[in-house]
N, C-alpha and C positions, 0 to 999 in steps of 0.2 A: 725066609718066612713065606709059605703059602698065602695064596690069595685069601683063600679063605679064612685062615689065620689073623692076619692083616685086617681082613674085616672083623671079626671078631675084637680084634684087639682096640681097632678104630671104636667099636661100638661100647666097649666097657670105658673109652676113653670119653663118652657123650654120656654112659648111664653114670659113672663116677661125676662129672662136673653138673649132673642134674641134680642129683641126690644132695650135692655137696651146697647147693643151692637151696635146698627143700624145695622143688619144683615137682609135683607130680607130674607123667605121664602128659596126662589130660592137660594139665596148663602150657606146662613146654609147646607142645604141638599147636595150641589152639593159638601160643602168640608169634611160634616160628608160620604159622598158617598152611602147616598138615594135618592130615589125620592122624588118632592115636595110633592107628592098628599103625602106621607109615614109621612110624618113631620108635614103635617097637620091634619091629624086622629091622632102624640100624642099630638100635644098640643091640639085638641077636646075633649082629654082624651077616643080616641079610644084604642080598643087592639095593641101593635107593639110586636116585638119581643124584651126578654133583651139586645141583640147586638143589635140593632136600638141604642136603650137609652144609653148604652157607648158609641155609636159614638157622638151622640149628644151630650152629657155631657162633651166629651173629644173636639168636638170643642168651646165649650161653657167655656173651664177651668171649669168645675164646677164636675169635677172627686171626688175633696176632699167631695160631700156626699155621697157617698161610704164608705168614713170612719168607721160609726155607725155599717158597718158590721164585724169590725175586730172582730176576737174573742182571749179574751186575756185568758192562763191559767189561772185556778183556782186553788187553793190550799184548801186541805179539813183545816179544824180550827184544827184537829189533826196536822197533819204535821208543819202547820205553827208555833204552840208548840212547839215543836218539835225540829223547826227548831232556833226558839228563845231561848231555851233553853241552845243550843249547841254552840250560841256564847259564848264569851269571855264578861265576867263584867268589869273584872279588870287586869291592868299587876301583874305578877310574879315575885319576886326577882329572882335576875341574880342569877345563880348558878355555875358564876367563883368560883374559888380560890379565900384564902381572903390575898393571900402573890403574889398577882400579884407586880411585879416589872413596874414602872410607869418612863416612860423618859421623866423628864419635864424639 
């Protein structure tokens, strides 16, 4: 997908979750705290900046796709070896005494 595609698509992705809201234009913007004309070039799928777009998404509730960007550690396949290795398989016999006195 082209860039501009992409934005495009980005942008019918903010004008669908407006609409889906009954949020005109004018109100979206005034409480993400842009201008209209700014909110209508993204959902044109013009250039904004990435702070335009969290505001938007953050009055939109639609922050959770963000998500995709976590980045979670990796572990090399060594390590994880490694690290499985070093658990425990099985319990150990108790290693009391075998003349414990028992009060039953």
């Amino acid at each position: 997908m082209s860039d501009q595609a992409l934005m495009a698509h980005m942008g019918a992705f903010v004008k669908f979750h407006r609409l889906a809201q009954n949020k005109s234009q004018e109100s979206l913007a005034q409480e993400a705290g842009i201008s209209r004309s700014t909110l209508s070039l993204l959902e044109r799928g013009e250039t904004v900046t990435l702070a335009t777009w969290v505001q938007v998404l953050r009055v939109l509730d639609q922050l959770h796709i963000m998500d995709v960007f976590s980045v979670q550690p990796l572990i090399s396949p060594l390590a994880l070896a490694k690290a499985e290795s070093a658990q425990r398989k099985k319990a150990s016999r108790s290693h009391s005494s075998e003349s414990e006195d028992f009060d039953w």
